[in-house]
N, C-alpha and C positions, 0 to 999 in steps of 0.2 A: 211439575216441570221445573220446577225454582231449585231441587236440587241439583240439576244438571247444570246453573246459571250459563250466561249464555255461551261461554266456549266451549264446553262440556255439550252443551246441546248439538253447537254446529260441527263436533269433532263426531258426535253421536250419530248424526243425520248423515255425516260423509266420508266415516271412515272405511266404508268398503267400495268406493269407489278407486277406477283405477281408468288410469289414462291408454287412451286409442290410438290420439293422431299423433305422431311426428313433433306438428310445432305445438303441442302442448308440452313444454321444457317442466316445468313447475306448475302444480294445480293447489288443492286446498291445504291451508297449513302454514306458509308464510304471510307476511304481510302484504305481499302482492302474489299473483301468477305469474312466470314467466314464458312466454311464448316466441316463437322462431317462425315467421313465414318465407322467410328468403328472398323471393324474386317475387311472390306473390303479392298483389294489394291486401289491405285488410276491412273488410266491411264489419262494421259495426250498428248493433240495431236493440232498442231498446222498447220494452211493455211492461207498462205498468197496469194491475188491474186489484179492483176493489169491491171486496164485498159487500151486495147491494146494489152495487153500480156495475159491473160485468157481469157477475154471478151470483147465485143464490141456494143456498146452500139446504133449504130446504128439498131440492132433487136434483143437484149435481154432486155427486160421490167425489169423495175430494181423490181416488186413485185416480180419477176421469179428471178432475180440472188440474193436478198435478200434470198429465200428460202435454191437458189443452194447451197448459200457459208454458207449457215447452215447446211446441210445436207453431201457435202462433208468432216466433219468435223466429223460429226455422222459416218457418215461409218466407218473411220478410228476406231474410240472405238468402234462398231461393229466386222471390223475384229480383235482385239485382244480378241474376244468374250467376249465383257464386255457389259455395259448402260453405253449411253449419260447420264449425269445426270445437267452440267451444261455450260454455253458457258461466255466469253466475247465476245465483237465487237468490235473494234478499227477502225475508219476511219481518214481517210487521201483524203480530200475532197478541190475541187476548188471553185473558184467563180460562175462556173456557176452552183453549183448547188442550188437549193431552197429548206427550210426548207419542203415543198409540196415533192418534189422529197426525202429527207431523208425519209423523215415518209412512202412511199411506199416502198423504200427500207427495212426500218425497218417493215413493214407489212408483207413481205414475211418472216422475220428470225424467227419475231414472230409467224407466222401460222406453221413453222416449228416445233419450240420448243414448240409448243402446242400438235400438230400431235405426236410429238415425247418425250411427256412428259421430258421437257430439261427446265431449268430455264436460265435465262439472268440475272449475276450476277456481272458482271462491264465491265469494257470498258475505251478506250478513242477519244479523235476528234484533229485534228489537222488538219492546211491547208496544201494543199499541192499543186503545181505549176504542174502537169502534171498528172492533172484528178484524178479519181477517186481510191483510197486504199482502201481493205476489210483484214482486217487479225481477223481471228477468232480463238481463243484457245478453247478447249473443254476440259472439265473432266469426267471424268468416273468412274465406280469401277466396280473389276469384284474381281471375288469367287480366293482366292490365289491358291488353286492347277487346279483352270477351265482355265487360263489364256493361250490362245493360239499363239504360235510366230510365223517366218518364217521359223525356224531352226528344226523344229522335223518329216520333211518328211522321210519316209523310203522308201526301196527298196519293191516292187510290191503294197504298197498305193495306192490307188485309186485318182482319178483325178476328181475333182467334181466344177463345176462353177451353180450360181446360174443363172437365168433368158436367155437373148438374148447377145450375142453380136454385136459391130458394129452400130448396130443404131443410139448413141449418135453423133457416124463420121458420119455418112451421113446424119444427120439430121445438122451438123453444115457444111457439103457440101452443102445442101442444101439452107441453109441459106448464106451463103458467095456467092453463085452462085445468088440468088433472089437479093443479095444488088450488085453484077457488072453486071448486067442488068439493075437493075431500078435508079441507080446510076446518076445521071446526069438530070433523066430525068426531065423535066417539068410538064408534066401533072401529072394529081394525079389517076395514076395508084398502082393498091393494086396486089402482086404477088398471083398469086393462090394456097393454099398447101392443097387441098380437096386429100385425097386421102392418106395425107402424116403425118396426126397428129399424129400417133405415136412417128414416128423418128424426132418430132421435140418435143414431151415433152419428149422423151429421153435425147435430147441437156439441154431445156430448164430448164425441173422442172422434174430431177431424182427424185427419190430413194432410201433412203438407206433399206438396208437387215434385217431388226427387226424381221423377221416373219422365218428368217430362225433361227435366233439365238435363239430363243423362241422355234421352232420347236427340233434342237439338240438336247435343254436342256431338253426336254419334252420324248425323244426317248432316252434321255441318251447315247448322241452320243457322242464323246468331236473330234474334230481333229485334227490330228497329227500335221497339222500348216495351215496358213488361211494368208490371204490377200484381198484387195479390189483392185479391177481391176481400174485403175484410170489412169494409163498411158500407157493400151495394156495387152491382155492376153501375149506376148511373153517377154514383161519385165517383168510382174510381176512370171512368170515361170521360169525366169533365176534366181530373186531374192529367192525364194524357196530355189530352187537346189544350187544355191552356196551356200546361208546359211546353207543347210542340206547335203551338199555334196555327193548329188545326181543327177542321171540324170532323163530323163523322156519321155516318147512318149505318144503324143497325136495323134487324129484320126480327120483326116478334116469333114469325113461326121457325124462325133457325135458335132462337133461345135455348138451349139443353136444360129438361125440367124433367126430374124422375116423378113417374106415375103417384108414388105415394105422396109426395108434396101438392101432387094438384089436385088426389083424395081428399088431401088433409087440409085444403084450401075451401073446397067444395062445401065440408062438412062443419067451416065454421065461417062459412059466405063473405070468403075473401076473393080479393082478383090474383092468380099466382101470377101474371106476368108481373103486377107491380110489386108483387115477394120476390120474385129472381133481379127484379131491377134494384129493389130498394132493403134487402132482408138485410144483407151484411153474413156475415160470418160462413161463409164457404169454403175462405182458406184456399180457392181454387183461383190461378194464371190467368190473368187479360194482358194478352200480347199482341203486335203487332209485327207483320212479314212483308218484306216486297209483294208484289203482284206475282213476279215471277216465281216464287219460292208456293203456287199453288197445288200442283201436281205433288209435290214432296209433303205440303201440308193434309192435306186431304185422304192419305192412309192412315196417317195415326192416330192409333187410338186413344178413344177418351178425348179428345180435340175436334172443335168444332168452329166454322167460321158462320160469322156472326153479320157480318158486317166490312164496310171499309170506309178508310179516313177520306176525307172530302176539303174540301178548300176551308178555311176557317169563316167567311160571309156567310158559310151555308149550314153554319151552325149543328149543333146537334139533334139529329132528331131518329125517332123511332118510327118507323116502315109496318103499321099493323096489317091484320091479315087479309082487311080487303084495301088494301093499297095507299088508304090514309097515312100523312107527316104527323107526329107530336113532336112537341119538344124534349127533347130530355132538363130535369129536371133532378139536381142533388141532393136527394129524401132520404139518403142510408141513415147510417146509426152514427149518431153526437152524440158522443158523452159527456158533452157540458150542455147539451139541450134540458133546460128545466121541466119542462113537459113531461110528464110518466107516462 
């Protein structure tokens, strides 16, 4: 890699990149980008992730976590109900890895931001002494009065999460399990995951929600506040309700959980409601709707309601299946949690 030094590299890594949107005026190559959104706001959203500490490179393919740390990225300007419109990439990259190993990386971000109509319009490289850095910034624009926060839930709102829960956790159970088994071994044994591909391109190569935001806007739905489920349906509920200083009950058996996660829960004597509350990484919409907005909410697909906002004294709590209150409690994923 050393002879490419680093502009060589980053000219190498993006010189067949070509611009999509409109307001990307200038992408890589100057010392800034320049962009044009005109009337529109600009959302701005950044992920930083680190090997070891997000991922692990022992069974995620880096053309799959190229895509992932593009698309985590997207969601975030999804749930502010906006467009992805443009990214940088910045790495912070060791010796062991080879120019071969970058460009698959960089093939996933790209097939991304192809998928998701997203331009790549700068970046930077640097080495770095303890593996592999992805930090991704994303831009966006959404419509100035369409712009959705955490803060405008109301009291009896409806409770609406897009897709499955849980899956992304036990598909990365699963995976952590396949690598301290086959860990050590000698021979060249392949673990078997027939059976289980879903929950693992759950982990592997999410998702983000385009198709729901497209759909709102199309049904003329706007709502009252929205988030991307990234570290646990019960964090990202807690974050709502304090913003909106509300409370809220949800219903365990309205939860959306794909049959293989509750397989794949069974088989390694876990509880999956508390994987869909507390897994993280689903990449899948928690949004909130008037009451009235039922009827319109209840065709669409992949969309399910879960729940409604309630007075903030009456706290958060989960509604199990023979009619028992828990509380909800914020167990997702910390990445400054010291605990492994």
């Amino acid at each position: 890699m050393s002879e490419y030094g680093e502009f060589g590299l980053i000219k190498h890594l993006t010189e067949k990149i070509e611009l999509k949107n409109s307001s990307s005026q200038k992408g890589v190559g100057d010392d800034s980008a320049v962009l044009d959104y005109k009337d529109k706001k600009v959302l701005v959203t950044t992920d930083l992730l680190l090997e070891g500490v997000h991922f692990d490179l022992t069974y995620v393919p880096l053309k799959h976590l190229g895509y992932k740390s593009a698309i985590v990225n997207f969601s975030d300007i999804y749930a502010m109900n906006g467009q992805p419109k443009q990214i940088t990439v910045s790495l912070g990259i060791s010796k062991r890895f080879s120019v071969e190993m970058l460009e698959e990386l960089y093939s996933g971000i790209e097939l991304a931001c192809q998928i998701y109509g997203v331009d790549i319009v700068g970046g930077d490289t640097t080495s770095s002494l303890t593996g592999l850095t992805i930090s991704i910034t994303c831009l966006g624009e959404g419509e100035k009065d369409k712009i959705v926060f955490r803060n405008g839930a109301k009291e009896n709102d409806l409770i609406c999460v897009t897709g499955d829960l849980g899956s992304a956790y036990m598909g990365l159970q699963l995976l952590e399990r396949e690598k301290s088994v086959f860990q050590g071994q000698q021979e060249n044994i392949q673990p078997d995951f027939t059976g289980k591909e879903y929950i693992l391109q759950r982990q592997l190569k999410p998702e983000a929600q385009k198709n729901l935001i497209e759909t709102l806007k199309e049904k003329n739905i706007l709502p009252t506040a929205m988030m991307d489920i990234s570290d646990g349906l019960s964090s990202e509920l807690m974050h709502i309700c304090t913003q909106s200083n509300v409370g809220c009950r949800i219903y365990e058996d309205k939860i959306p959980i794909n049959l293989q996660a509750v397989e794949m829960a069974e088989e390694l004597s876990m509880n999956i409601v508390t994987s869909a509350l507390n897994g993280g990484e689903d990449y899948e919409l928690l949004f909130t709707v008037p009451m009235d907005k039922y009827e319109q909410i209840i065709p669409l697909e992949n969309v399910a309601i879960i729940g409604h906002i309630t007075k903030p004294e009456l706290g958060l709590n989960l509604v199990g299946r023979q009619g028992e209150e828990i509380s909800l409690k914020a167990q997702g994923w910390n990445s400054l949690n010291e605990e492994k």
